[in-house]
PASEBA-1860 file (N, C-alpha, C; in nm, 3 decimals):
! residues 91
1> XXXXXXXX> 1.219/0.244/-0.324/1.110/0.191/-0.245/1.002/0.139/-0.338 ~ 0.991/-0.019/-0.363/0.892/-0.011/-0.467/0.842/-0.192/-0.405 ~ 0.711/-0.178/-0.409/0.625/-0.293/-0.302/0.688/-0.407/-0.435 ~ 0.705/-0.524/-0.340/0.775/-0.626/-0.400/0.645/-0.738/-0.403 ~ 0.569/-0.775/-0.292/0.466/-0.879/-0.297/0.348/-0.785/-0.225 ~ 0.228/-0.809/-0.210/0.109/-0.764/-0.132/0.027/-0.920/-0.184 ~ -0.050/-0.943/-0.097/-0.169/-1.018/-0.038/-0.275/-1.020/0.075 ~ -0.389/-1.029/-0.002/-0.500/-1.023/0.111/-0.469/-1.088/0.275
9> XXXXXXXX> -0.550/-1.053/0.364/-0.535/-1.102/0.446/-0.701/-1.064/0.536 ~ -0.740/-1.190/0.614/-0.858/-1.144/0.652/-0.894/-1.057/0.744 ~ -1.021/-0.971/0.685/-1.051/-0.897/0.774/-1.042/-0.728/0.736 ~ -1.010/-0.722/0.554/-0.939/-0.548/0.513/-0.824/-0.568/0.547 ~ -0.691/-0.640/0.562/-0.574/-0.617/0.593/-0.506/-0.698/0.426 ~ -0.438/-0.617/0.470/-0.295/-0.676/0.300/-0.178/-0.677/0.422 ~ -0.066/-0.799/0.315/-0.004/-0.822/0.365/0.097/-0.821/0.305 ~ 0.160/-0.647/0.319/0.316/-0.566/0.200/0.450/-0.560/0.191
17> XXXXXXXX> 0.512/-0.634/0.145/0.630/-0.609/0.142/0.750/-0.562/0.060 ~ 0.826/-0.460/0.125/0.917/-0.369/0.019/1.054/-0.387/-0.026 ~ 1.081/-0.337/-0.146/1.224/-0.405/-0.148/1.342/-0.331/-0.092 ~ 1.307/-0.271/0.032/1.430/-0.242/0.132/1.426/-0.313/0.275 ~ 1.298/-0.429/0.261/1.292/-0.560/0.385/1.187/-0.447/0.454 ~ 1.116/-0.375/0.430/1.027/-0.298/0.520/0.910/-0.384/0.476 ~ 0.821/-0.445/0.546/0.719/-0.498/0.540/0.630/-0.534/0.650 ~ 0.503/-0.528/0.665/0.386/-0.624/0.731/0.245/-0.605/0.720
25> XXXXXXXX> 0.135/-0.573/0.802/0.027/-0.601/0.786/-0.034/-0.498/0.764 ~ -0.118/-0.439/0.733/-0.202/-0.338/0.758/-0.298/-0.354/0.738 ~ -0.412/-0.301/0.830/-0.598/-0.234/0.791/-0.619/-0.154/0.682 ~ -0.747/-0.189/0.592/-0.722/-0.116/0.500/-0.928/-0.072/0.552 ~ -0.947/-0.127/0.664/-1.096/-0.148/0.667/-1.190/-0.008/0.693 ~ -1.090/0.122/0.745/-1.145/0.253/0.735/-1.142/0.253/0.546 ~ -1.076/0.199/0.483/-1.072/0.278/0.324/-1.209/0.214/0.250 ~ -1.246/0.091/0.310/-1.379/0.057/0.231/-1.524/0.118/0.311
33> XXXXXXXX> -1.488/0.185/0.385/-1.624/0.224/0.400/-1.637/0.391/0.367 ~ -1.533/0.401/0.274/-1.562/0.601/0.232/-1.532/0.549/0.050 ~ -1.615/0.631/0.027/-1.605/0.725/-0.153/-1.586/0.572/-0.219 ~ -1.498/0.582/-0.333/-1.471/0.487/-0.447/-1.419/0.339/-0.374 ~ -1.363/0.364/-0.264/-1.303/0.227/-0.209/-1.400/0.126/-0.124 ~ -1.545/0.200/-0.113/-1.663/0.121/-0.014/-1.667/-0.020/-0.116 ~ -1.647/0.016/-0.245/-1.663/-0.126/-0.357/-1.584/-0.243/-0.328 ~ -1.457/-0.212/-0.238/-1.400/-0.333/-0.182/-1.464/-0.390/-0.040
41> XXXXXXXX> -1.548/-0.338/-0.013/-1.661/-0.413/0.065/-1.679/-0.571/0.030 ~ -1.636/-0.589/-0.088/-1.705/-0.711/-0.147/-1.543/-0.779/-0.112 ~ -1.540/-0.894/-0.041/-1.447/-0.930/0.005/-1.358/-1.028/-0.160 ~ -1.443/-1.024/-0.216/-1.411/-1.090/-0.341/-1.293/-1.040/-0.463 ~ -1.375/-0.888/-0.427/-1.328/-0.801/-0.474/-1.174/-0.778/-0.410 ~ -1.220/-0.722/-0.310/-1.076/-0.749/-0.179/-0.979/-0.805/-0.223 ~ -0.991/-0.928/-0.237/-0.882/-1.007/-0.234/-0.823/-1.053/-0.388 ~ -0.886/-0.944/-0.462/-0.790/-0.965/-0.615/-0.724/-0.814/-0.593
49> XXXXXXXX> -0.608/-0.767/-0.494/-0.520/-0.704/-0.490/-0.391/-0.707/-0.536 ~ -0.299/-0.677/-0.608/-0.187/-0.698/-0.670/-0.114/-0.545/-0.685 ~ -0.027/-0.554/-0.696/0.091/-0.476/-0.748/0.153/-0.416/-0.843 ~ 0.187/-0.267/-0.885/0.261/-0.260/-0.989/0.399/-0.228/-0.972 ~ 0.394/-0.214/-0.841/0.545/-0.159/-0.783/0.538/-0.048/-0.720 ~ 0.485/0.033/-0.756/0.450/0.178/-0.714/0.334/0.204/-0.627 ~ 0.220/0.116/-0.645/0.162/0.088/-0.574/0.037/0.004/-0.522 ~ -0.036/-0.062/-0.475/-0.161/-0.172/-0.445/-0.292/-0.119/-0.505
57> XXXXXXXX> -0.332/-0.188/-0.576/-0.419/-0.178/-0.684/-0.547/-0.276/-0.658 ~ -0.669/-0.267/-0.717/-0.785/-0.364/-0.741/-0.796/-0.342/-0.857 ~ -0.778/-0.190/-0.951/-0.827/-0.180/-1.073/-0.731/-0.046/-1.108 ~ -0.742/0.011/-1.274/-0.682/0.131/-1.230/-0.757/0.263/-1.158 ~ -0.843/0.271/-1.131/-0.930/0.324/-1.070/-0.902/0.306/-0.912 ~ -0.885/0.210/-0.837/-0.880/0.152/-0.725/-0.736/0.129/-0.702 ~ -0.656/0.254/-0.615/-0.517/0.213/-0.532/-0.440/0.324/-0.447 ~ -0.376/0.247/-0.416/-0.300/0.310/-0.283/-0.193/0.328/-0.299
65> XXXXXXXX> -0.145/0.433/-0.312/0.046/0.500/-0.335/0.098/0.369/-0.252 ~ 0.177/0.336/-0.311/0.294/0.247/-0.209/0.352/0.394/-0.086 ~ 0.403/0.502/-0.103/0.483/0.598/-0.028/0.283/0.613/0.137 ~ 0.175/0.585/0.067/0.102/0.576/0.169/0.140/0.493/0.251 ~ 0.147/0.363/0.198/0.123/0.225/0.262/0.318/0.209/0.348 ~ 0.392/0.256/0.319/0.507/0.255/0.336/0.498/0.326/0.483 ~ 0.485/0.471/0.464/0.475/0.555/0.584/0.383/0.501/0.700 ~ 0.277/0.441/0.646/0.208/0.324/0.761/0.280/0.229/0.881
73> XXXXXXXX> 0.333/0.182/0.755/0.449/0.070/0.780/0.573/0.098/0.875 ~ 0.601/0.201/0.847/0.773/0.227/0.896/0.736/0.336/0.972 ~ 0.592/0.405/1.066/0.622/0.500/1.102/0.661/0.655/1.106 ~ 0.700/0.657/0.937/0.799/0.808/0.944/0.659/0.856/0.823 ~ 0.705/1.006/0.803/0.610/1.065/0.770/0.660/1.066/0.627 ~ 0.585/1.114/0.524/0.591/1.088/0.399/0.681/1.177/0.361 ~ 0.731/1.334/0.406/0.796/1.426/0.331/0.947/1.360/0.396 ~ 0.939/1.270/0.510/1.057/1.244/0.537/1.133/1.107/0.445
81> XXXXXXXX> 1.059/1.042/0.407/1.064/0.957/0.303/1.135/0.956/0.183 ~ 1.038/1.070/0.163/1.069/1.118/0.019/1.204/1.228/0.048 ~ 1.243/1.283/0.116/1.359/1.313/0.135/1.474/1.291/0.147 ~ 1.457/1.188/0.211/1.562/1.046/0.222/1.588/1.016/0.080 ~ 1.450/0.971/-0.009/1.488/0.910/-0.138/1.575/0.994/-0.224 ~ 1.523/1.116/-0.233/1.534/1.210/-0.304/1.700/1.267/-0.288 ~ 1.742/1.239/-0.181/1.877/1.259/-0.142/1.989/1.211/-0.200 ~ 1.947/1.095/-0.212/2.026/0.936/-0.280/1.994/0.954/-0.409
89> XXX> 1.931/1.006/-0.476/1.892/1.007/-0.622/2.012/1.145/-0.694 ~ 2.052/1.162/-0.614/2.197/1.278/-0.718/2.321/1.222/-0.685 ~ 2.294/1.118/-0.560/2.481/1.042/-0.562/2.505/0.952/-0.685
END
C-alpha cells in the first residue's frame, strides 16, 4: 500500500491515489485548524503537498501516514489493514 500520486484540491481536500487502485478525495480541513497543521491554513502552503510513498507531506515536520489517509479512503479500520498486509508479507 504505498500512495502513488496526491494533489491539492480546493477547499483542504487532496486528491490520493494508491497503488492497489484505492483512491479519491478527502477533507483534510479539521487537520488545519489544530496544533502543527493550523500552518496549512495558508492555502499556499496547502497546495505544495507531495509524496514519499508512505505518506502526504508539506515538510518533514508536516504529514499524514498514508495507512491514515488509506483507512479514510477504503472504510476499514487500520489494525484491519495492517493485518491484511502483514499476512501477505510471509507468503
Amino acid at each position: 500500500m504505498k500512495v502513488t500520486s496526491v494533489r491539492p484540491v480546493k477547499g483542504y481536500k487532496v486528491d490520493v491515489a494508491f497503488d492497489d487502485g484505492v483512491s479519491g478525495i478527502i477533507s483534510l480541513k479539521e487537520f488545519v485548524t489544530h496544533g502543527i497543521f493550523s500552518a496549512l491554513k495558508d492555502e499556499h502552503l496547502f497546495n505544495k503537498v507531495y509524496t514519499n510513498g508512505y505518506s502526504i507531506a508539506w515538510s518533514d515536520e508536516l504529514e499524514i501516514d498514508a495507512l491514515t489517509i488509506y483507512a479514510e479512503l477504503s472504510g476499514k479500520k487500520p489494525e484491519d489493514i495492517l493485518s491484511h498486509h502483514l499476512s501477505h508479507a510471509s507468503n
